[in-house]
N, CA, C and O atoms as CSV, one atom per row, in Angstrom:
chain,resi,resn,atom,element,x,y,z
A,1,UNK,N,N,-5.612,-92.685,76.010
A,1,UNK,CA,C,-4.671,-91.602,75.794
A,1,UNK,C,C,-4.804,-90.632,76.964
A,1,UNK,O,O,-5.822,-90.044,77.330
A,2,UNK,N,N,-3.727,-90.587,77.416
A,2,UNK,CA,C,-3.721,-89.040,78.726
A,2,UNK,C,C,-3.470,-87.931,78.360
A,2,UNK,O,O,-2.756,-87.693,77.386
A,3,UNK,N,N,-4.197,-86.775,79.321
A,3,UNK,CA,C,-4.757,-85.603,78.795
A,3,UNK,C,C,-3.336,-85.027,78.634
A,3,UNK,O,O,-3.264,-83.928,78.085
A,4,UNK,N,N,-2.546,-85.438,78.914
A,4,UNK,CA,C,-1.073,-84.565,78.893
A,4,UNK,C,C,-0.697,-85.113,76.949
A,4,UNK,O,O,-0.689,-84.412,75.937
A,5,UNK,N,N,-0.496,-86.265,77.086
A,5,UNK,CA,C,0.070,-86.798,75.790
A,5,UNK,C,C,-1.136,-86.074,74.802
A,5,UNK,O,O,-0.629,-85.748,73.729
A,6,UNK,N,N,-2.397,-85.782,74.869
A,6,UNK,CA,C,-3.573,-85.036,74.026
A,6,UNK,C,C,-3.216,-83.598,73.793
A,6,UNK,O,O,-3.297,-82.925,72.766
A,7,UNK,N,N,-2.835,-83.318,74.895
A,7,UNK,CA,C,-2.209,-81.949,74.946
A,7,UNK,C,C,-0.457,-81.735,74.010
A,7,UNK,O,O,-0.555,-80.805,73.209
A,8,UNK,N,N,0.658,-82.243,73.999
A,8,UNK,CA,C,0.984,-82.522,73.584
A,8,UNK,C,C,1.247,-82.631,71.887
A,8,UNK,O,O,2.110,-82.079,71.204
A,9,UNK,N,N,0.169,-83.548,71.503
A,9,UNK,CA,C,-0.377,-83.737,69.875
A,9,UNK,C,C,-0.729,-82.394,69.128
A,9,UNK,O,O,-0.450,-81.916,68.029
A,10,UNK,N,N,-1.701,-81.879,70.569
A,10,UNK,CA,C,-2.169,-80.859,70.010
A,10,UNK,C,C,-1.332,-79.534,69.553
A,10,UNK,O,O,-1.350,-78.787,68.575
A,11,UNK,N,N,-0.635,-79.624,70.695
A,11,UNK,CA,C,0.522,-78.179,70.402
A,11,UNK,C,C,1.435,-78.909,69.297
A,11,UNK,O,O,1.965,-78.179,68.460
A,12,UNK,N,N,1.679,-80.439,69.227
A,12,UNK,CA,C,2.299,-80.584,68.129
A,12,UNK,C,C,1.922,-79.731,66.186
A,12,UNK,O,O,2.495,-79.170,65.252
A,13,UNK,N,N,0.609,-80.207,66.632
A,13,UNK,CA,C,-0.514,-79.462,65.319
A,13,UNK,C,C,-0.192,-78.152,65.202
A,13,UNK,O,O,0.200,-77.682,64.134
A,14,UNK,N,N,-0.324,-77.476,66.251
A,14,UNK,CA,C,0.267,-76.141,66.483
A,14,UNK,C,C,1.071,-75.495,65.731
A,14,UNK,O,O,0.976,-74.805,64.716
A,15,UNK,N,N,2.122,-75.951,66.624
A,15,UNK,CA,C,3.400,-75.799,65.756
A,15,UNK,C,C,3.581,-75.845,64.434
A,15,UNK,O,O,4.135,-74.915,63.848
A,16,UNK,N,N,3.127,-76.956,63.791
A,16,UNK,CA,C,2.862,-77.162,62.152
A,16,UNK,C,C,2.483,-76.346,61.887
A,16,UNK,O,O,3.011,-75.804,60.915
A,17,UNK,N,N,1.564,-75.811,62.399
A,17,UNK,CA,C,0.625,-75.013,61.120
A,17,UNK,C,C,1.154,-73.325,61.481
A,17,UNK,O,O,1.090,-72.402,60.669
A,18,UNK,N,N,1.556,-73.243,62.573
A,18,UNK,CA,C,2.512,-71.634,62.695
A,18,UNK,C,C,3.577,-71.757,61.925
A,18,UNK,O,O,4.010,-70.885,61.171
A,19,UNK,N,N,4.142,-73.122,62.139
A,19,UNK,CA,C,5.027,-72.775,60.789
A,19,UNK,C,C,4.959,-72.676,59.653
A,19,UNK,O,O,5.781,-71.881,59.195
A,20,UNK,N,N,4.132,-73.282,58.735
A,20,UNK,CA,C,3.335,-73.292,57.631
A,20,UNK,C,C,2.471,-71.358,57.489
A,20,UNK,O,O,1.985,-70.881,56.463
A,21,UNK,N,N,2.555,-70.714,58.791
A,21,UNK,CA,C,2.013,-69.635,58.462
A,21,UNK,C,C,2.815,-68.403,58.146
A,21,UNK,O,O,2.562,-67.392,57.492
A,22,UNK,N,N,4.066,-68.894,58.952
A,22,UNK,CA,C,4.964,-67.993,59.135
A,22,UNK,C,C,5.655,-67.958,57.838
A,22,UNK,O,O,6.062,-66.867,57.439
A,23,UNK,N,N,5.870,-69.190,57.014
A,23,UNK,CA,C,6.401,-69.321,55.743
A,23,UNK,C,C,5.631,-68.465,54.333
A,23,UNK,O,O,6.208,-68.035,53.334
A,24,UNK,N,N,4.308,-68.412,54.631
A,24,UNK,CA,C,3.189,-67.860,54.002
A,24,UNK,C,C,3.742,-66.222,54.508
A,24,UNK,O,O,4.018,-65.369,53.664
A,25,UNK,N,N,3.822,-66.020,55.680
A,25,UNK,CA,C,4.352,-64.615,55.698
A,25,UNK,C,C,6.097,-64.246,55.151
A,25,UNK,O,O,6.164,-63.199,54.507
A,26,UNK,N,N,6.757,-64.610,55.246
A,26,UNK,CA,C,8.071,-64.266,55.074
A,26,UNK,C,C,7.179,-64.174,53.254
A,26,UNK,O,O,6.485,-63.185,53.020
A,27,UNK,N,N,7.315,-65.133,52.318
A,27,UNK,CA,C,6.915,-64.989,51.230
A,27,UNK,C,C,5.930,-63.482,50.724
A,27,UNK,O,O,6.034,-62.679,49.797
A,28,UNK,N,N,4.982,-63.649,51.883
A,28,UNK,CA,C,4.385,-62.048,51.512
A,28,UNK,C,C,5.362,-61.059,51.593
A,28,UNK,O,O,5.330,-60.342,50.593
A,29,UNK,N,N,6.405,-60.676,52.573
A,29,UNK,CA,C,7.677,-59.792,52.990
A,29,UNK,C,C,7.873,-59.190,51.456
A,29,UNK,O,O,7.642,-58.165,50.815
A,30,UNK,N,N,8.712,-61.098,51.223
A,30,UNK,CA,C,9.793,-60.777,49.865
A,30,UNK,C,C,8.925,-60.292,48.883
A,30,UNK,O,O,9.644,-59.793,48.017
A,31,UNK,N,N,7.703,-60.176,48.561
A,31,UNK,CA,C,6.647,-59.748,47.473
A,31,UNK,C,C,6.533,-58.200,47.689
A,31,UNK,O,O,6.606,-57.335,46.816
A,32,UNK,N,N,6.351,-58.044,48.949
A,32,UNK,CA,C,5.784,-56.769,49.249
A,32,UNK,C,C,7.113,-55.598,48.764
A,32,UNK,O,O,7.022,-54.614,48.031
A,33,UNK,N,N,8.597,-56.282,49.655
A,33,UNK,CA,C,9.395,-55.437,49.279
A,33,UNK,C,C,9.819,-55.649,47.737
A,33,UNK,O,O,10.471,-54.643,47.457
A,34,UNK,N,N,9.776,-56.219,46.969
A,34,UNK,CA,C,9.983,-55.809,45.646
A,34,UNK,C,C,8.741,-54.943,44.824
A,34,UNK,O,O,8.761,-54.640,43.631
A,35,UNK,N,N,7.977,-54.728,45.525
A,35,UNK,CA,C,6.606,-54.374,44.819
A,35,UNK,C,C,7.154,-52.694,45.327
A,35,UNK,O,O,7.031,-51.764,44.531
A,36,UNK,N,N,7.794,-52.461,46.823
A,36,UNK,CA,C,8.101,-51.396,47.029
A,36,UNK,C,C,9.282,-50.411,46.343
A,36,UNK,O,O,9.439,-49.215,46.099
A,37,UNK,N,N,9.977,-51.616,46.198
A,37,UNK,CA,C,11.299,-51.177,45.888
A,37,UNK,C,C,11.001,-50.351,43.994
A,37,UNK,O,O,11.406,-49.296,43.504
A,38,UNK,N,N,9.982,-51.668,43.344
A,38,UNK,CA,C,9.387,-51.181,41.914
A,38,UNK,C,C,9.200,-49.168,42.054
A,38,UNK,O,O,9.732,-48.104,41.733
A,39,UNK,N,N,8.068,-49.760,42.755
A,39,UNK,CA,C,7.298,-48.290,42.999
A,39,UNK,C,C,8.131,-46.636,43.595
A,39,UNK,O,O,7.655,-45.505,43.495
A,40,UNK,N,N,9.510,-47.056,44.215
A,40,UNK,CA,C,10.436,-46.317,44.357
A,40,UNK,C,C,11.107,-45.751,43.322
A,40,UNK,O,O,11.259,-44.530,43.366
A,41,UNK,N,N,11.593,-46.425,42.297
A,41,UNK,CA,C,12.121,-46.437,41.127
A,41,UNK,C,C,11.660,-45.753,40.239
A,41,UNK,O,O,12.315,-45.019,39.499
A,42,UNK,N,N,10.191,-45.965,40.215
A,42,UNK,CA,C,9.297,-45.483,39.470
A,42,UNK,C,C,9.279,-44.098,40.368
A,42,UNK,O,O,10.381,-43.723,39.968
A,43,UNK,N,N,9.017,-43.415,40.959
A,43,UNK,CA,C,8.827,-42.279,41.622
A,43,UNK,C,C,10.020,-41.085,41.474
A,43,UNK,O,O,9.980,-39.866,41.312
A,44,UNK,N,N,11.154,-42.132,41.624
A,44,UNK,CA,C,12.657,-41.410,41.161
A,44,UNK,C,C,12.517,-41.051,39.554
A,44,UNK,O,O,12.938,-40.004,39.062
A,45,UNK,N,N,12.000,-41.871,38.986
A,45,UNK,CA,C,12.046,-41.477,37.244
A,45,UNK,C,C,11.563,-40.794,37.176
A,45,UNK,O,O,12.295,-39.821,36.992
A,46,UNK,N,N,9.884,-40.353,37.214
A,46,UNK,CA,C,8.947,-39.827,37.471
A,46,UNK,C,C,9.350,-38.239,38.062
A,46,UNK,O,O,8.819,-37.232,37.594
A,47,UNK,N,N,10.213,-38.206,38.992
A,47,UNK,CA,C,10.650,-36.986,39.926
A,47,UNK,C,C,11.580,-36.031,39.045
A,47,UNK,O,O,11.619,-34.809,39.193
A,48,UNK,N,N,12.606,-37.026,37.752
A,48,UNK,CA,C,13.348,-36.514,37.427
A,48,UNK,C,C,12.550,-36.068,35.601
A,48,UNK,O,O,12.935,-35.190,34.828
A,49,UNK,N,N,11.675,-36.811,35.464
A,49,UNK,CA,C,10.872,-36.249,34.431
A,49,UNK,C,C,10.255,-34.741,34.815
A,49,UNK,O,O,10.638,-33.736,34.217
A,50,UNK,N,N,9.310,-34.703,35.821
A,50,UNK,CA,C,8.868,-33.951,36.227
A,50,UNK,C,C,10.321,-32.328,36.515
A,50,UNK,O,O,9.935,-31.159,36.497
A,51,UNK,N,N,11.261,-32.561,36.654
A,51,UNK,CA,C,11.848,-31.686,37.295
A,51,UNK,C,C,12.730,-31.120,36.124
A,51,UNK,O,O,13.374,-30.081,36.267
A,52,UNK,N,N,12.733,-31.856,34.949
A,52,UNK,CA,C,12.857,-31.857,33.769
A,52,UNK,C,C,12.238,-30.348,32.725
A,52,UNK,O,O,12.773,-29.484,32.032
A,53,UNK,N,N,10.683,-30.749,33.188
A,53,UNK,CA,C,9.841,-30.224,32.605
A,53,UNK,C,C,9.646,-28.490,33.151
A,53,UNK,O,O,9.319,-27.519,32.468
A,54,UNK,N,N,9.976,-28.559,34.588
A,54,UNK,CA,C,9.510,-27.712,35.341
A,54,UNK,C,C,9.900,-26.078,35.248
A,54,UNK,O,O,11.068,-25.775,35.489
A,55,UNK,N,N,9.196,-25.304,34.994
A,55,UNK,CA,C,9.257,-23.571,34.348
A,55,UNK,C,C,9.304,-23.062,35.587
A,55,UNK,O,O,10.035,-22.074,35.654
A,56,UNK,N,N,8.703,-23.429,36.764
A,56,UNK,CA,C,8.566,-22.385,38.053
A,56,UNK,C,C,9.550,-21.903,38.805
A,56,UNK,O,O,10.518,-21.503,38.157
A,57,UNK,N,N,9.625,-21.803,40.043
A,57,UNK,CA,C,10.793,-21.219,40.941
A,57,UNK,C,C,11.031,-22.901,41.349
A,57,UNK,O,O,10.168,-23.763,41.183
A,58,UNK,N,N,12.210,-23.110,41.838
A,58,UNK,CA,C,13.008,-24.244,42.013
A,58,UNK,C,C,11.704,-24.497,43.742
A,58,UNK,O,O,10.986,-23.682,44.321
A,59,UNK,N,N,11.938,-25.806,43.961
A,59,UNK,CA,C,12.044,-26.001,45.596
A,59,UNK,C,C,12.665,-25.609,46.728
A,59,UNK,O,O,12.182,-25.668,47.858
A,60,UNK,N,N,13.773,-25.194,46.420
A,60,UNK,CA,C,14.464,-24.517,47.549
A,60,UNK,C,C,13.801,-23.689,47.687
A,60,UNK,O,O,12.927,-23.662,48.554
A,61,UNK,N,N,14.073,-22.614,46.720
A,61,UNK,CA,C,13.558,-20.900,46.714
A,61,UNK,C,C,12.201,-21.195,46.906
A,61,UNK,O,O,12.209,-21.009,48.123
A,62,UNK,N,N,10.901,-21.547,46.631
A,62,UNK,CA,C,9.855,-21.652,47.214
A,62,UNK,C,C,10.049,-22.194,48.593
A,62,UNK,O,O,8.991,-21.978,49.184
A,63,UNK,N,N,10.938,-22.826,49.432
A,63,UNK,CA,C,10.086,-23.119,50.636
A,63,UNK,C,C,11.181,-21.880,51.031
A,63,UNK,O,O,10.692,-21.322,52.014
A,64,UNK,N,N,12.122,-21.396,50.764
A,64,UNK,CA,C,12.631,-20.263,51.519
A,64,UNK,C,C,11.666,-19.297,51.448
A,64,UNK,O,O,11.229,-19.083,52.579
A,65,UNK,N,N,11.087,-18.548,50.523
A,65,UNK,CA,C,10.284,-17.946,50.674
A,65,UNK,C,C,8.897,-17.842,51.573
A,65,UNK,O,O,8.316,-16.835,51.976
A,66,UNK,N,N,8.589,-19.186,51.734
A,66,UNK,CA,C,7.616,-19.406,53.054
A,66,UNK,C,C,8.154,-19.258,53.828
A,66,UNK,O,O,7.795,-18.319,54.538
A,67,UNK,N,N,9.107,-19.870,54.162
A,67,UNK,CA,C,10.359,-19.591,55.638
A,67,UNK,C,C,9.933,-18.091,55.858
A,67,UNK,O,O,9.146,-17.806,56.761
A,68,UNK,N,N,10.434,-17.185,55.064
A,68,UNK,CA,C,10.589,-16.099,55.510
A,68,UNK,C,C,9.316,-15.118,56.351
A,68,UNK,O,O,8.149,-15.201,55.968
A,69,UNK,N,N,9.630,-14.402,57.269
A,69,UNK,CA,C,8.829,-13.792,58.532
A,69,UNK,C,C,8.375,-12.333,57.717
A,69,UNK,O,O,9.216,-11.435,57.670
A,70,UNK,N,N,7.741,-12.236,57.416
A,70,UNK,CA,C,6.852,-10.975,56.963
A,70,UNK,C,C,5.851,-10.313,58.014
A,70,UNK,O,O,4.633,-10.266,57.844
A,71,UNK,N,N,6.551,-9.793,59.159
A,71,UNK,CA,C,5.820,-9.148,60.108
A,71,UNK,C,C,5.059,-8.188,59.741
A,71,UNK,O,O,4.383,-7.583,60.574
């Protein structure tokens, strides 16, 4: 066997198995973004419970009030 055709085989192997890895990654992707997309959802509910509940000065008016310059 010549070192070219060895060479060859080998990047053939290569190839296989990057692809075999890359498939393993796309699959992590699609997992990850539904796991994100969950946890978004959940944060929006969560935001509107919370804002629900809430007795204090709104968000606006608190960060205006930091805004403001009290020399």
């Amino acid at each position: 066997m010549s070192d070219v055709q060895s060479l060859m085989e080998h990047l053939d192997r290569m190839t296989q198995e990057l692809t075999q890895i890359k498939k393993i990654a796309i699959g992590l992707v699609e997992c990850d973004k539904g796991k994100t997309e969950r946890a978004w959802d959940d944060l929006m509910a969560a935001s509107k419970e919370i804002s629900q509940e809430w007795k204090g000065v709104s968000a606006v008016e608190e960060i205006r009030a930091q805004r403001e310059k009290r020399w």
